[in-house]
C-alpha positions in Angstrom: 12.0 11.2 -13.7 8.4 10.1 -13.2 6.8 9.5 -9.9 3.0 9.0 -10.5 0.0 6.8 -9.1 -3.0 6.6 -11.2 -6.3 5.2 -10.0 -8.0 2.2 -11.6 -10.9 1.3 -9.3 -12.0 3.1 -6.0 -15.4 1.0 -5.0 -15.2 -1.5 -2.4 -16.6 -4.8 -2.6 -19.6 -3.9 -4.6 -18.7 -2.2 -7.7 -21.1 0.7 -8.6 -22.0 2.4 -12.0 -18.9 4.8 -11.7 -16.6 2.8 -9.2 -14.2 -0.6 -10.5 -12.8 -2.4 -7.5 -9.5 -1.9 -6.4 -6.4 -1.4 -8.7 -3.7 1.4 -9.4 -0.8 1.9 -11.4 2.5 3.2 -10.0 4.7 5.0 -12.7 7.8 4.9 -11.4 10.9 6.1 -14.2 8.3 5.4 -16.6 8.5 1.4 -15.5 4.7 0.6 -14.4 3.6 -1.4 -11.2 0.1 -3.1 -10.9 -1.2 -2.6 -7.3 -4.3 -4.7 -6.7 -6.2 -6.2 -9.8 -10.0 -5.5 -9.0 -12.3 -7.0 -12.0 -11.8 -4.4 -15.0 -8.5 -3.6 -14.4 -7.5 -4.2 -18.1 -10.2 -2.2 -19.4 -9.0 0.6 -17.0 -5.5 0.4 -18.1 -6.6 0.9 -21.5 -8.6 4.1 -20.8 -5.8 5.4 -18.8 -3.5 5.6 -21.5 -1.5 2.8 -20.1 0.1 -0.3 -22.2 -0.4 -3.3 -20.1 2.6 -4.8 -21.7 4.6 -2.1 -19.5 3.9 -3.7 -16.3 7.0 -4.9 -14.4 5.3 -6.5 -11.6 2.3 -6.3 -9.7 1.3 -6.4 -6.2 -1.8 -8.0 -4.7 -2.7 -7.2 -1.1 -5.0 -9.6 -0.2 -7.1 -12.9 -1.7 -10.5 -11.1 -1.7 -12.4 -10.9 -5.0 -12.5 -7.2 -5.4 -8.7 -7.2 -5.2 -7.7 -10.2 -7.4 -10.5 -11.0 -9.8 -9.2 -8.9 -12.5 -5.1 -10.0 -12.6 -6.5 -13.4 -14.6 -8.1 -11.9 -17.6 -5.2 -9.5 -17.6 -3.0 -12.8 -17.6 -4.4 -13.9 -20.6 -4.4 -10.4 -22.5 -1.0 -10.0 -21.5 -0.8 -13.4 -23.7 -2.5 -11.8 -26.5 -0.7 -8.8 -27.0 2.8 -10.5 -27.2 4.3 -10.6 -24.0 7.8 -12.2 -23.7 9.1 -11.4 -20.5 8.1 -13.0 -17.2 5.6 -10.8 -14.9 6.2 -10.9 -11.1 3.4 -11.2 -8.8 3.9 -10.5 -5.1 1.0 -12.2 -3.4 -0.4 -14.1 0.1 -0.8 -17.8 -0.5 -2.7 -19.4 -1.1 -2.7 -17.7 -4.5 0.0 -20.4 -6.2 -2.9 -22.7 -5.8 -5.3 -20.3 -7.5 -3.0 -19.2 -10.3 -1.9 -22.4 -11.1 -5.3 -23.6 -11.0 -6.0 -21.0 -13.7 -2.5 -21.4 -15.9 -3.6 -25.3 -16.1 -7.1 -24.7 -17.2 -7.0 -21.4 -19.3 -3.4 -20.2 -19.9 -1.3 -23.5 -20.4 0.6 -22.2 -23.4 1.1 -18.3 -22.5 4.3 -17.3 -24.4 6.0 -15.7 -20.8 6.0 -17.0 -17.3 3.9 -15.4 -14.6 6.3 -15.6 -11.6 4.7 -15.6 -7.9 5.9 -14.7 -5.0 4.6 -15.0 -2.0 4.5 -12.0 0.4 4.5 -12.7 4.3 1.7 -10.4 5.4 3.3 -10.3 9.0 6.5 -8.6 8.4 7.5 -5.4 7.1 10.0 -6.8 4.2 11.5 -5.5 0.4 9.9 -7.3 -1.4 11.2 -6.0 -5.3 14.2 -3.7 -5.9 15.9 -2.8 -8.8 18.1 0.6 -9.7 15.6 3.0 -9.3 13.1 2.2 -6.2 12.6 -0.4 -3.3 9.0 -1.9 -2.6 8.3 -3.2 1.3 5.5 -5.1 2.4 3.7 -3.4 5.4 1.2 -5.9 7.8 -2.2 -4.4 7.5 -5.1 -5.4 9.6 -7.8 -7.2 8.0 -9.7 -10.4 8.1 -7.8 -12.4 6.2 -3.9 -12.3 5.8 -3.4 -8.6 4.3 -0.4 -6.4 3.4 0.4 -2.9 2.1 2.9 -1.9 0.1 5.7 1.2 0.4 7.2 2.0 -2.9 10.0 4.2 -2.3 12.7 6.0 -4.8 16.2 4.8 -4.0 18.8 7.8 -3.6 19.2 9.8 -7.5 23.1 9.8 -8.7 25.0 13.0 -6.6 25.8 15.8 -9.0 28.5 17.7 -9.4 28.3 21.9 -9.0 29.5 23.0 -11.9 30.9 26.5 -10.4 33.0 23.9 -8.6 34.3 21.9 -11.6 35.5 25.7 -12.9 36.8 27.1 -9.7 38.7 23.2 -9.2 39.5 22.8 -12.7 38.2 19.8 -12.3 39.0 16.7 -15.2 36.6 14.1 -16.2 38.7 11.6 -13.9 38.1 13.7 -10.8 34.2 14.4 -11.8 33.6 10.9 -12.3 35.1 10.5 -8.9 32.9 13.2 -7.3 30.0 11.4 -8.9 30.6 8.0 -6.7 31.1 10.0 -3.7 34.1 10.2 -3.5 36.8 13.0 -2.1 38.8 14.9 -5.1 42.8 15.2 -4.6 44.1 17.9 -6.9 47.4 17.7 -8.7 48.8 20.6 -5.7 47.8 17.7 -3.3 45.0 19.4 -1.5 42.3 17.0 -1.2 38.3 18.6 -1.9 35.8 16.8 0.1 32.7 15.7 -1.9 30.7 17.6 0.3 31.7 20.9 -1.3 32.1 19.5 -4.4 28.2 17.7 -4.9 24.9 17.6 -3.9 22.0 15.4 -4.8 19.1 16.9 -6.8 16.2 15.9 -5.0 15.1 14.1 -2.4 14.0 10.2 -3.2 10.1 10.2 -3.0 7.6 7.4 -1.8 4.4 6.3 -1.9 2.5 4.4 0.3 -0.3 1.9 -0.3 -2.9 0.9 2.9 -5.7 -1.2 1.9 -7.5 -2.7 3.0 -7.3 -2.7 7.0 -8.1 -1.4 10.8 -6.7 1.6 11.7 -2.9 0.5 12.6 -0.5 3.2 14.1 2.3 0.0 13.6 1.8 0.5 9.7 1.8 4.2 9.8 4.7 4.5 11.4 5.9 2.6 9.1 5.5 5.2 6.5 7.0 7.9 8.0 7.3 10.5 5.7 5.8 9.4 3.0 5.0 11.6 0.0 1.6 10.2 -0.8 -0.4 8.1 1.1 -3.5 5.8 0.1 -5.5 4.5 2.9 -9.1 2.8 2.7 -12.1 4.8 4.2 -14.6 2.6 4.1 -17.1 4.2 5.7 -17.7 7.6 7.1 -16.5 8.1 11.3 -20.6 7.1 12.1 -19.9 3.6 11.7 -16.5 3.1 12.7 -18.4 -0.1 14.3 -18.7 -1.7 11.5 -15.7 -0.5 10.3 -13.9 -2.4 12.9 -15.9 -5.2 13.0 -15.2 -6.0 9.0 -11.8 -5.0 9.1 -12.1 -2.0 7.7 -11.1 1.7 8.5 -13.3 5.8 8.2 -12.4 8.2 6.7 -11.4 10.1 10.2 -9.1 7.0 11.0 -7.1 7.3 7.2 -6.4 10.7 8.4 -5.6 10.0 11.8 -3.0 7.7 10.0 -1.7 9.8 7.3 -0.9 12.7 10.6 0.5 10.0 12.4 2.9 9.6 9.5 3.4 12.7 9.0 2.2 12.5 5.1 2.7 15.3 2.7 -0.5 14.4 1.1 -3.4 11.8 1.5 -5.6 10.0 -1.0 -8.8 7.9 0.2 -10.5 5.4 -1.5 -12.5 2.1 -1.1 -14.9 3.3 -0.8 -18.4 1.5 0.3 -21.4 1.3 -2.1 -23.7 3.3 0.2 -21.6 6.3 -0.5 -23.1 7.9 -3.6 -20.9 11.0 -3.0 -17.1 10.4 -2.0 -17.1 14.1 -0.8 -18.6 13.7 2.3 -15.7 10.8 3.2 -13.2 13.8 2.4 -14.1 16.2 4.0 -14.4 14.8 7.0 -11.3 13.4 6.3 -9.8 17.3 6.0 -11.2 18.3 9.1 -8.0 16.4 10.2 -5.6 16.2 7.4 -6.2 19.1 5.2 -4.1 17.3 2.6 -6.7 15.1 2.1 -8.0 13.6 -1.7 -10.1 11.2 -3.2 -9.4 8.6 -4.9 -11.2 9.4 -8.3 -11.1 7.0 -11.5 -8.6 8.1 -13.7 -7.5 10.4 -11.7 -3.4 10.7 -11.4 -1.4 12.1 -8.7 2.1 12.8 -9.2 4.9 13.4 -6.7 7.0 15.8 -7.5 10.5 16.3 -6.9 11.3 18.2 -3.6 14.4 19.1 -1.7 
């Protein structure tokens, strides 16, 4: 089963000639999550290889420009290309003004409903579930009201050993049994616990999204854990000044964050427009997290399965 993030946009608030704004897409059992909307996103989607009409919901951290200015013409696309079903949209308000603002003036007649909810940026909350994964807000610190989101895997289906089912003789009564986690009584009346008789195949994996925001130990705590983590480096450890002072966070604070959480693996994006060359956010990035990548257009990391 999939478990993938792919990177839409990487630039900050100034695009550049190689960098779209924010966006990714979360590949999750092959179901597809928006996470931030940044102006291209559609056209990014497209080059991706990824069919917009798979998106199942998307998630918008915060109400600046380079976060949101994209999710409108995507609204309308989404139109074009057929969509029935509704789209979910996890957002801060004031958005319902904006997007009905938009749906009266530009998309009265789209043929599914666009569905908002909005996310309270203060409180660490699921926000989306289904049978396959959990999504929790987590309060970020920004200038305006901002959120992160934690998309983790809910538990896979125990199996059964099959040396077991042979040494048990085992029917397809008692395996189904074994498979809900439940003990096994044998017809001699010994009773099996499902300990012995399953195990689960892998570990449920996560994936955390920080952007944008202040250094927070509260939201990397959070994320203990986690798989993959994205956080925002702004700017380089020089200017954590104005890092601070604009609600941002360097490149030495993401990683600082991502050790905090104990993070298998880091990604770093956002980067500012006075950054020709991400590598010099990286690796001073590594210098503290070794695990340490950036946030590349097009680029997709995938999290494997692991014990």
């Amino acid at each position: 089963m999939s478990f993938k993030v792919t990177i839409l946009g990487s630039a900050s608030a100034k695009p550049t000639a190689t960098r779209h704004p924010s966006a990714q897409a979360v590949d999750i059992h092959e179901q597809y999550y928006l996470v931030d909307a940044g102006e291209g996103v559609q056209q990014q989607l497209v080059r991706c290889g990824i069919n917009p009409l798979k998106l199942r919901a998307a998630f918008i951290s915060h109400l600046h420009g380079d976060h949101v200015f994209g999710l409108f013409p995507l609204l309308s696309s989404l139109g074009l290309y057929g969509r029935r079903t509704p789209l979910e949209v996890f957002a801060p308000a004031p958005f319902g003004e904006i997007l009905a603002c938009h749906l009266r003036y530009f998309d009265a007649d789209l043929p599914y409903e666009v569905v908002w909810h909005a996310t309270d940026t203060t409180q660490h909350a699921l926000l989306w579930e289904n049978r396959t994964v959990e999504v929790w807000s987590i309060p970020l610190r920004h200038r305006v009201p901002c959120a992160g989101f934690l998309f983790r895997e809910k538990e896979p289906p125990l199996n059964v050993d099959k040396f077991r089912i042979a040494k048990y003789g085992l029917s397809i009564a008692q395996i189904t049994a074994a498979k809900r986690g439940e003990d096994v009584l044998l017809d001699s009346g010994e009773r099996i616990p499902n300990a012995e008789l399953t195990y689960r195949p892998y570990a449920p994996r996560s994936y955390a999204y920080l952007s944008d925001t202040n250094f927070s130990a509260k939201a990397a705590r959070l994320c203990t854990g986690v798989d993959l983590m994205y956080h925002e480096a702004t700017y380089a450890a020089a200017e954590r000044r104005i890092a601070r002072e604009r609600g941002h966070a360097t490149s030495a604070e993401a990683a600082e964050a991502a050790l905090r959480a104990g993070a298998r693996r880091l990604v770093i994006g956002h980067y500012s427009s006075r950054y020709k060359d991400e590598s010099v956010l990286v690796e001073e990035a590594r210098r503290i997290f070794p695990e340490t990548f950036a946030a590349i257009e097009g680029t997709t990391f995938t999290i494997e399965k692991h014990d």
